[in-house]
N, C-alpha and C positions, 0 to 999 in steps of 0.2 A: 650462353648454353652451347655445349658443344654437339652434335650428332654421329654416335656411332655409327658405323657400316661394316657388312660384311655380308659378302656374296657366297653362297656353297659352291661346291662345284657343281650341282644341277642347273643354276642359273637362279635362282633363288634369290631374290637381295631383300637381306634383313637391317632396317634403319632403326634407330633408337633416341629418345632424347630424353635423358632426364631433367622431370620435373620436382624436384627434390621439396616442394613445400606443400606437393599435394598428399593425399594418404590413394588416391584414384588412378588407375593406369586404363589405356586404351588402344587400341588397335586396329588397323583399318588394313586390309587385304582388298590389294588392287589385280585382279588374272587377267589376261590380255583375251579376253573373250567380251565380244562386244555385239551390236546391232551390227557391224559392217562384214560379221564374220556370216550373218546370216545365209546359208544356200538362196540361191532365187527360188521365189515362190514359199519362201519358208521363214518370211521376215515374223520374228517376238520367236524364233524358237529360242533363242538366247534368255528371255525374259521366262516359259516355258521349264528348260533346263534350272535356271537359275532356282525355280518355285522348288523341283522336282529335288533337287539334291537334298533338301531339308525335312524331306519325307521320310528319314529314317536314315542312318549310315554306322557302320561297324558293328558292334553289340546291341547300338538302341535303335528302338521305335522312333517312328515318328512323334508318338506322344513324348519319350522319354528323352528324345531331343532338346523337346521344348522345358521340361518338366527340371533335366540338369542344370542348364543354362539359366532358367531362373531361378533357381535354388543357390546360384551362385551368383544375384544379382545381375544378372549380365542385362543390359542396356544396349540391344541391336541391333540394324539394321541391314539391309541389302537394297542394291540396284542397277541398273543393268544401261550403261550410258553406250555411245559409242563406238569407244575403244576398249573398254571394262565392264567386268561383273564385278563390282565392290560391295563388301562386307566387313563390319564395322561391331563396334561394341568397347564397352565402358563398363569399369566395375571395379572394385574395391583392389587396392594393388595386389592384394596375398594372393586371391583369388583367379588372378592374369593367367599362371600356367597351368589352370585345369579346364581354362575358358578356352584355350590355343588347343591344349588335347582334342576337344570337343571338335573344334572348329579344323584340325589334322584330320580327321575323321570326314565330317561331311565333306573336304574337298580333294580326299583320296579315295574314300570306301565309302560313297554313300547306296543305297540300295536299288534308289530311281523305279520304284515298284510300279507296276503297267495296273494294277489296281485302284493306282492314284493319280494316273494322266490327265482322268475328266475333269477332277477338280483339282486339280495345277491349270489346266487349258482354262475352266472356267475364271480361277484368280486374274490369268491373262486375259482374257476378254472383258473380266469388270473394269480391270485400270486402263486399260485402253477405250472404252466406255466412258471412265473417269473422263479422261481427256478429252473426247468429243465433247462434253458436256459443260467446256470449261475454253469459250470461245477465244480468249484470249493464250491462253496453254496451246492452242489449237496452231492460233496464225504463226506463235512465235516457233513451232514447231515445222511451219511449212517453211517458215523465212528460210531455216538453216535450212532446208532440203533443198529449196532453189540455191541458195548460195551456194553452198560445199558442194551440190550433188551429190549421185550415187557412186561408193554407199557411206562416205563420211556425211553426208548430211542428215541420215536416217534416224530415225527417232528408238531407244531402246523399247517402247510398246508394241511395235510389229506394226502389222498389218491383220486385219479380221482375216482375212484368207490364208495367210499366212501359221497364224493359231487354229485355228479350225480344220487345217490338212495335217497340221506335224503328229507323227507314231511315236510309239514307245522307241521305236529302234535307231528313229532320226533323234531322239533325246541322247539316246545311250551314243550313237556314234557320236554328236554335238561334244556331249561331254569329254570322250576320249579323247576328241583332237584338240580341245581348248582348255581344259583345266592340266595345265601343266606347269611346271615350274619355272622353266624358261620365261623370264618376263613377269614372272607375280613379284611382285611387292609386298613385304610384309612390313607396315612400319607401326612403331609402338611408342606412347608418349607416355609420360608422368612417370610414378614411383614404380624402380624395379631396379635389380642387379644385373649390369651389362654382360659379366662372363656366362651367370649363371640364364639367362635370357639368351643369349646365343646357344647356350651347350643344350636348353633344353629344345629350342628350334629345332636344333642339327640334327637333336634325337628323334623329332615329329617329322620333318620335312629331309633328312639328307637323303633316301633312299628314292625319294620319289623321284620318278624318270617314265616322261615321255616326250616322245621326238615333239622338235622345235617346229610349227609351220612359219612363213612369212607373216608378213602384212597384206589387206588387200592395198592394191595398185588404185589409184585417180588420177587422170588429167581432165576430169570434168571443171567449167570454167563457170562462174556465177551467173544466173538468169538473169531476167530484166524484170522477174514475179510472174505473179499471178495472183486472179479476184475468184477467192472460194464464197460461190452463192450459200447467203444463208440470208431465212427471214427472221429477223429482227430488228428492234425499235436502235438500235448500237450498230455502231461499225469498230471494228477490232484492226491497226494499220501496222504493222513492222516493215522496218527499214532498215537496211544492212549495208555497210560500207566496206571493202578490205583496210584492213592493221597489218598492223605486225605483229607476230607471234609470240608468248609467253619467252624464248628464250632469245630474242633480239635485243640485242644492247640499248635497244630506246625504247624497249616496252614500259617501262616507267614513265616516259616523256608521254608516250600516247596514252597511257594511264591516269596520265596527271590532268590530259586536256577533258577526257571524257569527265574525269573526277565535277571537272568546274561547269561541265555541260552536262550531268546529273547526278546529284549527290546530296540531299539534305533538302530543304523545304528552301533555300537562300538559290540554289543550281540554276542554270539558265533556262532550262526544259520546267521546271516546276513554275516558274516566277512567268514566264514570258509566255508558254502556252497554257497552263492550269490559272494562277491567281490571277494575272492582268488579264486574261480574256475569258476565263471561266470555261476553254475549250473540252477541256476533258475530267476524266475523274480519276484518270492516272495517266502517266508517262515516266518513260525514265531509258535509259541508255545504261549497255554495259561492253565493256573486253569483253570477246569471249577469245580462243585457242584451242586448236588444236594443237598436234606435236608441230608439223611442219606448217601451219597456213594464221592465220588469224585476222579479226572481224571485229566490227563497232554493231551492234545489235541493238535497234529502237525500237522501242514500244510507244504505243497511245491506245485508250481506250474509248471512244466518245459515241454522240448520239449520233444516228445516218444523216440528221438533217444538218447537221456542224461537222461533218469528217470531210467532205473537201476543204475546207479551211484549216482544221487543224493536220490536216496532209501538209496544206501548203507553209505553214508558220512553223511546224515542225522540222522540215524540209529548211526552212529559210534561217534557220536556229544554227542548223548543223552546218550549213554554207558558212554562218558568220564568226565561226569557230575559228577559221582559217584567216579570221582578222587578229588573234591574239587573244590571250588569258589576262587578268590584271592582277597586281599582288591582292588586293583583296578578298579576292577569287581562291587564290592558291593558299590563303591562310588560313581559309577557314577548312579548306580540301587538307592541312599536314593536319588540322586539328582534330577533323576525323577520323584519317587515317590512323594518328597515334592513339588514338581511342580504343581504334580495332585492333592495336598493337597488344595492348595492356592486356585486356579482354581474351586474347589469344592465349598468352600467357599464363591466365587462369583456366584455361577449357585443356585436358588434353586431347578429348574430342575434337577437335577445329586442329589441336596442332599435329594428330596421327595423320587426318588427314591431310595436311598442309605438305609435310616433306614428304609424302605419298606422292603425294600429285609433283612436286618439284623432282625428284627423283626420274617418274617417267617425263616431264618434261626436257628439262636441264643435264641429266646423268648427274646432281647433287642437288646437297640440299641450303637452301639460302635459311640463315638463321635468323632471330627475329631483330639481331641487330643489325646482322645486314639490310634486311630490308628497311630499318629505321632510317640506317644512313643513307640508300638510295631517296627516301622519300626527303628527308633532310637536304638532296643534292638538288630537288627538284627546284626552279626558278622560272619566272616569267621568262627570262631570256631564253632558257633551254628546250622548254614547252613549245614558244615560238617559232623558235629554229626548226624543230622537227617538220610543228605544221608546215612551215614554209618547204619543208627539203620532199612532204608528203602530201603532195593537196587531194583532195578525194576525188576517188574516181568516180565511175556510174553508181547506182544503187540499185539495190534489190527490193523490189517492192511489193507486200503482200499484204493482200485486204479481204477482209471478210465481211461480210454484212449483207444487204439490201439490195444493194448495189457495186458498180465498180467505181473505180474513182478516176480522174484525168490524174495522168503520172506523168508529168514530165520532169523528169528529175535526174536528167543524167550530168554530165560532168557539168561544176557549174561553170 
């Protein structure tokens, strides 16, 4: 499959890829408004704005908002990460260019009515609430903040203080300087006509213009953690290593080792700290990335009276990574991943998003047999190599629970 591009001249890039055996097209809009864009002292006003715009915009209601979009099937979401406020949706392919009209509208002319701030504000304090409530959402939430720092570490929820001070006016300014076209991504997957999908873009989105801002600035460097008191019968542990970043030529190499140190009930984190020792009742590891930086992200979830030990065998897991991967290992890791290949293949949901994301990652888009043949490249030799050329450095360590834990976990 191939992928269209085409940038306007406001800075607009529109990607496309068709899926010619679906009848379903889908769309994901990625704007460069995120948690790190937040004012201080006004952290979730991104989350805030984000509720606010869908309150009504151009000719419709708030109600009529909602009322169009599903009259046209639309299947949709928003969220607010970051580096982005992404908005998303799936529906019948005919239906694609009246779903984007809609979707023109609420992120050029929406109304952002001061009648409706208390409850946008209130939607942002229950999901934020959500996630206090949700101990292990919690720690893995603090990991990235010790690690990245402020403000790439920040969580797109905000802060209660932060929702609870923001105006009508700080929304409306919010909006103006971040919903702009410089930098949004519009990519679109399944059934649809490329000329006529560009021509009608051009016609929704070429006139829109507002000045570009920067990026914020960090040279904040990773923590050593911290132990968030909390009482209960559980202790919640993350652990954070630096990688390498989604566009580094061996990020498949580091991809491949995590893969064989957690991936499937067979992974080294399930078998060595869950089944043989019965330590916890989840664990697992992942990549994560930013543009420029990226990270090995641990989880475990266990009781307070077994979280030093499953610290330490977890801990002792990730150390013995840097002994090597075995082919056994890595066969069952392409078997997955071609799984999730196929699988892609069929969602156009999963693939809007996919060259979404590779776009602001990469400046292109990897197609899904590029990434076959990387995973196809992958080899116990090459996996090795890496570790060996990358041994881990200190960790970042955060714990929640009862108590704090003994962390000695720095470089092994």
């Amino acid at each position: 499959m191939s992928v269209y591009v085409h940038q306007f001249e406001n800075g607009l890039v529109l990607l496309g890829e068709q899926m010619r055996s679906l009848e379903s097209a889908a769309f994901t809009f990625l704007v460069p408004l995120g948690a790190a864009y937040d004012p201080v002292g006004r952290r979730g006003l991104c989350a805030i704005t984000c509720d606010m715009i869908q309150r009504g915009c151009g000719s419709r209601s708030s109600r009529q908002f909602i009322d169009d979009l599903e009259n046209l099937g639309v299947d949709g979401g928003e969220s607010v990460s970051v580096a982005h406020t992404s908005f998303g949706g799936a529906m019948l392919a005919k239906n694609l260019p009246a779903a984007l009209a809609i979707y023109a509208e609420m992120l050029r002319k929406p109304h952002l009515p001061e009648d409706q701030l208390e409850a946008a504000r209130q939607v942002a304090i229950q999901e934020l609430r959500a996630v206090e409530d949700e101990p292990g959402q919690k720690t893995m939430q603090e990991l990235r903040h010790q690690f990245y720092g402020d403000p790439w570490g920040r969580s797109g929820s905000g802060e209660m203080s932060g929702l609870e001070a923001a105006t009508i006016d700080e929304v409306r300014e919010q909006f103006q300087r971040g919903y702009r076209p410089q930098g949004t991504i519009l990519a679109v997957a399944g059934k649809f006509d490329w000329d006529s999908l560009r021509d009608e873009v051009g016609r929704l989105f070429g006139d829109w213009d507002v000045p570009h801002i920067g990026e914020p600035k960090s040279d904040a460097v990773p923590s050593r953690g911290t132990h968030l008191e909390h009482d209960s019968s559980q202790t919640q542990i993350g652990i954070a290593y630096a990688s390498v970043p989604y566009d580094h030529d061996d990020y498949f190499q580091a991809w491949g080792a995590v893969g064989v140190l957690s991936g499937g009930m067979s992974s080294r984190l399930f078998t060595e700290v869950r089944e043989k020792r019965g330590l916890c009742y989840s664990v697992y590891a992942v990549c994560h990335s930013l543009r420029d930086r990226g990270s090995v992200l641990c989880y475990a979830g266990t009781s307070a009276e077994r979280a030093q030990e499953t610290l330490d065998v977890t801990v002792s897991e990730l150390r013995r990574l840097t002994d090597g991967v075995e082919q056994v290992e890595l066969d069952r890791l392409k078997a997955r991943m071609k799984s999730a290949l196929i699988m892609q293949q069929e969602s156009s949901t999963s693939r809007s998003a996919s060259i979404a994301r590779d776009w602001y990652q990469l400046g292109r888009v990897r197609s899904l047999d590029e990434v076959g043949r990387l995973v196809d490249a992958l080899s116990c030799e090459s996996i090795n190599q890496y570790l060996a050329a990358h041994p881990l450095g200190e960790f970042t360590v955060v714990t929640l629970g009862p108590q704090a834990l003994e962390v000695s976990v720095g470089t092994p």
